[in-house]
One Martini backbone bead per residue (centre of mass of N, CA, C, O) as a GRO file, in nm:
protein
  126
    1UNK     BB    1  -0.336 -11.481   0.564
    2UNK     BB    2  -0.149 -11.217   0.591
    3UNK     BB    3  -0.399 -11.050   0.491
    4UNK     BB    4  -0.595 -11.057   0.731
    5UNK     BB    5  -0.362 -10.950   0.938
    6UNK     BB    6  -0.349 -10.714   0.846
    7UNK     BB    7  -0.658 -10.615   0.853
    8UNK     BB    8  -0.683 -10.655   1.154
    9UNK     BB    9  -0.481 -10.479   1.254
   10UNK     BB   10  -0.569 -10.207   1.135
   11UNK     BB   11  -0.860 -10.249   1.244
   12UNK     BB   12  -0.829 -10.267   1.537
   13UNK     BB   13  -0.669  -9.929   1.578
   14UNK     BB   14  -0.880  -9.762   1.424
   15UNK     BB   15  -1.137  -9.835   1.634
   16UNK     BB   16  -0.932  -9.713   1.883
   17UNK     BB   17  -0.953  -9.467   1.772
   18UNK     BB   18  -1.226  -9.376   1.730
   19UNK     BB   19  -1.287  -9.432   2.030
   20UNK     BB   20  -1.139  -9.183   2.142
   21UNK     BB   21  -1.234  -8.945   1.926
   22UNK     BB   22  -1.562  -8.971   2.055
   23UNK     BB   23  -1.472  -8.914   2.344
   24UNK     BB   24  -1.356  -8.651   2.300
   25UNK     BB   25  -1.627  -8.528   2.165
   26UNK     BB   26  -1.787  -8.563   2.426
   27UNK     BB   27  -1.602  -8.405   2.643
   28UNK     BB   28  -1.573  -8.117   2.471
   29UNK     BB   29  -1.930  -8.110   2.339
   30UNK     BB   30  -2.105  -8.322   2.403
   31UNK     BB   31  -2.410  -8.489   2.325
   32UNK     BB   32  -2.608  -8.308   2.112
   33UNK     BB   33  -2.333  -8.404   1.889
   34UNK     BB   34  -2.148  -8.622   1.678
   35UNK     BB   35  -1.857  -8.479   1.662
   36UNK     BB   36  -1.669  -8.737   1.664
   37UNK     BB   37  -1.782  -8.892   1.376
   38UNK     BB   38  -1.755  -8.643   1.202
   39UNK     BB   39  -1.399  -8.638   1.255
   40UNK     BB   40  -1.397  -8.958   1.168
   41UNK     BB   41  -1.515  -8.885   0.845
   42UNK     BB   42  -1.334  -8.663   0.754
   43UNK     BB   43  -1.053  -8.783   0.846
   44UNK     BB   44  -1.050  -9.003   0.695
   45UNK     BB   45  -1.127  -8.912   0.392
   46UNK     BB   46  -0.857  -8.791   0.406
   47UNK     BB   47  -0.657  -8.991   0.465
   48UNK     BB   48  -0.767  -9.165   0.166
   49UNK     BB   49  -0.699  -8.918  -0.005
   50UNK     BB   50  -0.363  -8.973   0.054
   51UNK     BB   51  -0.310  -9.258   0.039
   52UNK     BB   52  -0.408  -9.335  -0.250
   53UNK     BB   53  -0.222  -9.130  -0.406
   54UNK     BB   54   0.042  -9.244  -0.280
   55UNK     BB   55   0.043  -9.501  -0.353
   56UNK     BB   56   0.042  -9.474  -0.664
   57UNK     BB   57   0.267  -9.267  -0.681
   58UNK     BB   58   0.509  -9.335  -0.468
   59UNK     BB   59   0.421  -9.706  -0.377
   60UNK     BB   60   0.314  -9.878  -0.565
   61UNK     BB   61   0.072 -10.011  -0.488
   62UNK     BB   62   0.099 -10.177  -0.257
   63UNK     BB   63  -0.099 -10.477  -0.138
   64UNK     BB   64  -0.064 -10.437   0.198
   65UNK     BB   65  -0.080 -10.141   0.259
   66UNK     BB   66  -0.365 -10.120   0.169
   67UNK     BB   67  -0.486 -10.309   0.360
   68UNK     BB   68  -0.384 -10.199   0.649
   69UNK     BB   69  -0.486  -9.887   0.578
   70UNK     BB   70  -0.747  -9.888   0.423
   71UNK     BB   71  -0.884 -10.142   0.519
   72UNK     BB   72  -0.824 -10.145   0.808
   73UNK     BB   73  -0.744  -9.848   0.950
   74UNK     BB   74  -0.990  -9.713   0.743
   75UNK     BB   75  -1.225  -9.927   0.846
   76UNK     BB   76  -1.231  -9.914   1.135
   77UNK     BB   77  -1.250  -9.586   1.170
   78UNK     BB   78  -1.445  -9.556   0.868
   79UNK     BB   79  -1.651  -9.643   0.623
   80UNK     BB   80  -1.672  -9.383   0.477
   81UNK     BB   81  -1.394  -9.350   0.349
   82UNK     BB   82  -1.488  -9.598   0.116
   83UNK     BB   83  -1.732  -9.420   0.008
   84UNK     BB   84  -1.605  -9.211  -0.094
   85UNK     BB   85  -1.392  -9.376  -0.267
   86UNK     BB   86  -1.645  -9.466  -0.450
   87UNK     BB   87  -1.726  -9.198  -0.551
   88UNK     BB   88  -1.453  -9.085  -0.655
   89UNK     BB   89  -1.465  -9.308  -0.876
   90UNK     BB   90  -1.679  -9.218  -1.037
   91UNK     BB   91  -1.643  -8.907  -1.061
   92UNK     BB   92  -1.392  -9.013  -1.230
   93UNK     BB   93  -1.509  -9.152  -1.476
   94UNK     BB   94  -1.737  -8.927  -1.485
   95UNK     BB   95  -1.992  -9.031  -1.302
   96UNK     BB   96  -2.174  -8.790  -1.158
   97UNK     BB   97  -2.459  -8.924  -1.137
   98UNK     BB   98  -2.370  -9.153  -1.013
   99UNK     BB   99  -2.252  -9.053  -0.772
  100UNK     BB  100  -2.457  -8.944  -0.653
  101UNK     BB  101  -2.683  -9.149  -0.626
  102UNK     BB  102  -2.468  -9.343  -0.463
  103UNK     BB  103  -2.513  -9.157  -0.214
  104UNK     BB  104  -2.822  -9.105  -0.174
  105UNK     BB  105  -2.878  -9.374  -0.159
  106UNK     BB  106  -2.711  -9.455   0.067
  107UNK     BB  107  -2.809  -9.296   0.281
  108UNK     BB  108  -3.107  -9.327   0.267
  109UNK     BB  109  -3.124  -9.635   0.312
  110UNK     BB  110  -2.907  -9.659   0.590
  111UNK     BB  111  -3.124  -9.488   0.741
  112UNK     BB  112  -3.377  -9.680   0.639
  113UNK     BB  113  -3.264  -9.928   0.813
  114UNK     BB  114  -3.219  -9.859   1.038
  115UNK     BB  115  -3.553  -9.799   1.110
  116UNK     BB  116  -3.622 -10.056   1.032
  117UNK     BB  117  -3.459 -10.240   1.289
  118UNK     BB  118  -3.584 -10.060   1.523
  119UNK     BB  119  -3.860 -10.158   1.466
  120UNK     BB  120  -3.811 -10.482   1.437
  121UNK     BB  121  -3.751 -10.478   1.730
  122UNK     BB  122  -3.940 -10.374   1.881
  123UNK     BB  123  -4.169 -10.574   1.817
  124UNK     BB  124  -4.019 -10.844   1.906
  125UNK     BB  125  -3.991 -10.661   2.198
  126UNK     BB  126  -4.315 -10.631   2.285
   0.00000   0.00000   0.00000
């Protein structure tokens, strides 16, 4: 049960940075491009990778600390930085083909299902 409470609770955290830092992204640079979401995706995925080489070289590798900070606080903040080190984990393992292959599936078919979605949507409500 407390690990439940731990990812809920970094990811509440992270959600409320998400919107602040989206919001923030919108009124200085406009609606035009998603500015926010774009800041929210790069600075996740820097922190998912500062945060698990600490964790694992200097931090013992706690499993609470995991939980709140990478599932929770930057699951909440942005599920791409979970995705990156999805990526990074298969290409240090060697296997370069098939990360690449793994995120542009995983973008190809996740924005093909949004269209897809968007459409099952309208359809239902027309």
């Amino acid at each position: 049960m407390m690990h439940l409470l731990l990812v809920a609770a970094g990811g509440g955290a992270g959600a409320v940075c998400r919107h602040l830092i989206s919001l923030a992204g919108l009124r200085l640079m406009g609606p035009s491009f998603p500015w926010g979401t774009l800041t929210v995706n790069v600075l996740g995925s820097l922190i998912m990778g500062l945060f698990i080489e600490l964790l694992a070289q200097k931090l013992q590798g706690s499993t609470e600390l995991r939980l709140l900070i990478a599932t929770g606080f930057l699951g909440g903040f942005t599920t791409f930085s979970s995705f990156s080190l999805d990526v990074a984990v298969i290409w240090e393992r060697g296997e370069m083909w098939l990360a690449v292959t793994y995120a542009l599936v995983s973008v190809v078919l996740s924005i093909g299902a949004l269209f897809g979605g968007l459409a099952l949507a309208r359809q239902v409500l027309a």
